[in-house]
N, C-alpha and C positions, 0 to 999 in steps of 0.2 A: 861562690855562686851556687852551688848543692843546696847552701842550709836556706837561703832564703827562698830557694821553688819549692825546695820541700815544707817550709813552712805555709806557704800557697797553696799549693795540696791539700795540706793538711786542712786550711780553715776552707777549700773551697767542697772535701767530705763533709766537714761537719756541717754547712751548708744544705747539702744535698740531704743531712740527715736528719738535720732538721725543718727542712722545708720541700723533702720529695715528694709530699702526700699532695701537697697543695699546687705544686709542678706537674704533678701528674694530671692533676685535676682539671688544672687551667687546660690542658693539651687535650685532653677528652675532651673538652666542650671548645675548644677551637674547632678541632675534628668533627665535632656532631656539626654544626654549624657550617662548613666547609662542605658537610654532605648536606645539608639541610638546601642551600643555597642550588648545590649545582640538580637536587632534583627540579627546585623551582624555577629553573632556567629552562626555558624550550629547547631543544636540541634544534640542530638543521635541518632534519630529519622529521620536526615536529613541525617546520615551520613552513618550510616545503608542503605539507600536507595540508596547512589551514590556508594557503593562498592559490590552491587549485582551486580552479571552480568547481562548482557541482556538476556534474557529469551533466548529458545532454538526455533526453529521456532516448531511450532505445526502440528505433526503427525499425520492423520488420522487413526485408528487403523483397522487394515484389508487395509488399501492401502499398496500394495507392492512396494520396488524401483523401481524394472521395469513398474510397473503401473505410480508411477510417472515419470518415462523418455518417457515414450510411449507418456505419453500427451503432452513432448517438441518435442519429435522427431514430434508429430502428428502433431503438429499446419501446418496450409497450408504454404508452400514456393510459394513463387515467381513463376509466370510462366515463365519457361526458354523457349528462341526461338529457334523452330526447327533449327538445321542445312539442309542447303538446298544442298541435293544432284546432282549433275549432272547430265544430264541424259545423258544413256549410246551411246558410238557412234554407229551409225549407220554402220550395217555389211556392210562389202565393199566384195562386189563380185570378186571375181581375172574375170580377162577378158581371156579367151579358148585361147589357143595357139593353134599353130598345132601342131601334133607332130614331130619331129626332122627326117627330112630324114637322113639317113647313107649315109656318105661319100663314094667314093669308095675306100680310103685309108682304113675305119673301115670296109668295105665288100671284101678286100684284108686280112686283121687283121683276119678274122674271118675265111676265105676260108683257111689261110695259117696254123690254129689249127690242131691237128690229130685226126685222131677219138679217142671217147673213150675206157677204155680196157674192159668197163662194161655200157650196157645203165641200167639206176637207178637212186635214188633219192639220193640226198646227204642228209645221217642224220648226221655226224657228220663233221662238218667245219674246216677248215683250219685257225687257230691261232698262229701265234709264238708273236705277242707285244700284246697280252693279254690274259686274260683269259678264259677258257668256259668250264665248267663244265660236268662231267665225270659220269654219273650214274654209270659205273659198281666200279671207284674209291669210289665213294663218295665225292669228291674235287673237287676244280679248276686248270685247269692244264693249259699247252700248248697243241697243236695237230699239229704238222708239215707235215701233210697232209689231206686226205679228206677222209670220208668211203662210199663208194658208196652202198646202199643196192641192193641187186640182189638175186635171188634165190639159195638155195645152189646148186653147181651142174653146175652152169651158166658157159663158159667158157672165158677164161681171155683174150685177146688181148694186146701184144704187141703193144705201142703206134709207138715207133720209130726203126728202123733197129738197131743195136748192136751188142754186143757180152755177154754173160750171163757170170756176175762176181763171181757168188755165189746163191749157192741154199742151202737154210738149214732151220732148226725148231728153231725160235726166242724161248725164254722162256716166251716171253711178247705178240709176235703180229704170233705165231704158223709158221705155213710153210709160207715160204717168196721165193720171187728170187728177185734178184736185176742185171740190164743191166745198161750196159754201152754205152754210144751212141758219137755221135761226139759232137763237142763246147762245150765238159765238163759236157755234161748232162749223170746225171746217174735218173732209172727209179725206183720206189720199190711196187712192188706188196706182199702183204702180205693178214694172216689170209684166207689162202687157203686152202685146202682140200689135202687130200694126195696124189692127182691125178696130181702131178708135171709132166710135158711132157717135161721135158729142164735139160740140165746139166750142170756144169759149162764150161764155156769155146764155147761152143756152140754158130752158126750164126745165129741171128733171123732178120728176116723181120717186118716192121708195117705190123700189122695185122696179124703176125703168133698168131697161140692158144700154151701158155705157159702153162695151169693151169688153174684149178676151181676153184668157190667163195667157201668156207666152212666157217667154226666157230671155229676154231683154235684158233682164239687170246685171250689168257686168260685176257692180259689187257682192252679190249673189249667184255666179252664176254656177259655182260648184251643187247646187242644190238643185232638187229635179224641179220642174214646174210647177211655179207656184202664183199666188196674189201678196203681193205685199200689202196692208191693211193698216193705216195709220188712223188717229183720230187724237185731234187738238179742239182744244177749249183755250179760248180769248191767246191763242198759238203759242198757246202749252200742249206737249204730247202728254195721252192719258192711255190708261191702258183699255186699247176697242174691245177686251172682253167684258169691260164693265155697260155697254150701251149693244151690242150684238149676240146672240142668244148661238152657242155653240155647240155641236155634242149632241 
């Protein structure tokens, strides 16, 4: 049994002696390879650290949000360029006219008016395409004639010659008379006093005395004493400052 292990031996040196260089070699570069592997391998250590998240950004403690938005909003902007205003025009003086001479067609117009049947101030206006407001209503209404203020007592004057249509007590505008005159013109004196001086049917002249101003009109009667003063054409209301000279 000796001779043939020793023969075993024997060829398993000459082996190594003729093949150690290359044995060795091979095992070098297992080895480099072996190390080459385990640097390119992430450790636990390595890997752990790429699956943390990114930190959270770091909070002053006692800094409020609004403190930190005040510091972006704070930071300086840009200087913005004025807009430049225009300067304003220069007032233009109107140049004086004279005043407008009257025609003598407008000093025929005015001569040909009748007198009035009450001198006074006009407080309440002539309206039918709008409106104008009513203190003793409370609203806005129409007014299809004019109220002339006058003292109670005052007496009435017949503008135009006629004939007296009707004399009686409105439930709205109190003691009224209404004439009749030519080209369709009828006259309406209202909100008079009980001192009627005319009846119906009766011939009055411009300038006869019909009646007193009173306070009779209940639809009126927030307003101080006056004449209510109407005047219709083919009994249409027209406005009585275009036929009675006022002022």
């Amino acid at each position: 049994m000796e001779e043939p292990m020793n023969e075993a031996t024997e060829r398993f040196r000459t082996f190594l002696k003729n093949n150690g260089f290359y044995i060795v070699l091979v095992l070098c570069l297992l080895a480099i390879g072996v190390t080459i592997a385990l640097i390119a391998i992430p450790s636990d250590r390595d890997r752990t650290a790429d699956a943390t998240p990114d930190p959270e950004p770091v909070v002053i403690v006692g800094q409020s949000n609004d403190e930190r938005l005040s510091e972006v909003w704070n930071k300086p902007k840009a200087t913005e360029t004025p807009k430049l205003t225009p300067p304003p025009l220069a007032a233009i003086t109107p140049i004086p006219t004279a005043e407008p001479t009257a025609t003598p067609a407008a000093r025929q117009n005015t001569a040909s008016k009748a007198a009035p049947p009450v001198d006074g101030e006009i407080i309440f206006s002539y309206a039918v395409d709008k409106l104008i407001y009513s203190v003793t209503l409370d609203q806005w209404t129409t007014h299809p004639a004019i109220d002339i203020k006058a003292k109670e007592g005052t007496p009435v004057k017949c503008v135009f010659s006629g004939t007296v249509e009707s004399v009686k007590k409105d439930d709205a505008l109190g003691f009224s008379i209404r004439v009749q005159h030519a080209n369709g013109r009828t006259t309406l004196y209202a909100c008079l006093s009980e001192d009627v001086r005319v009846k119906e049917g009766d011939r009055v002249s411009a300038g006869d005395v019909i009646g007193t101003v009173g306070t009779s009109a209940i639809s009126e009667c927030a307003l101080p004493a006056h004449l209510h003063f109407a005047v219709l054409v083919d009994g249409k209301p027209k406005d009585p400052q275009k036929y009675i000279r006022l002022g």
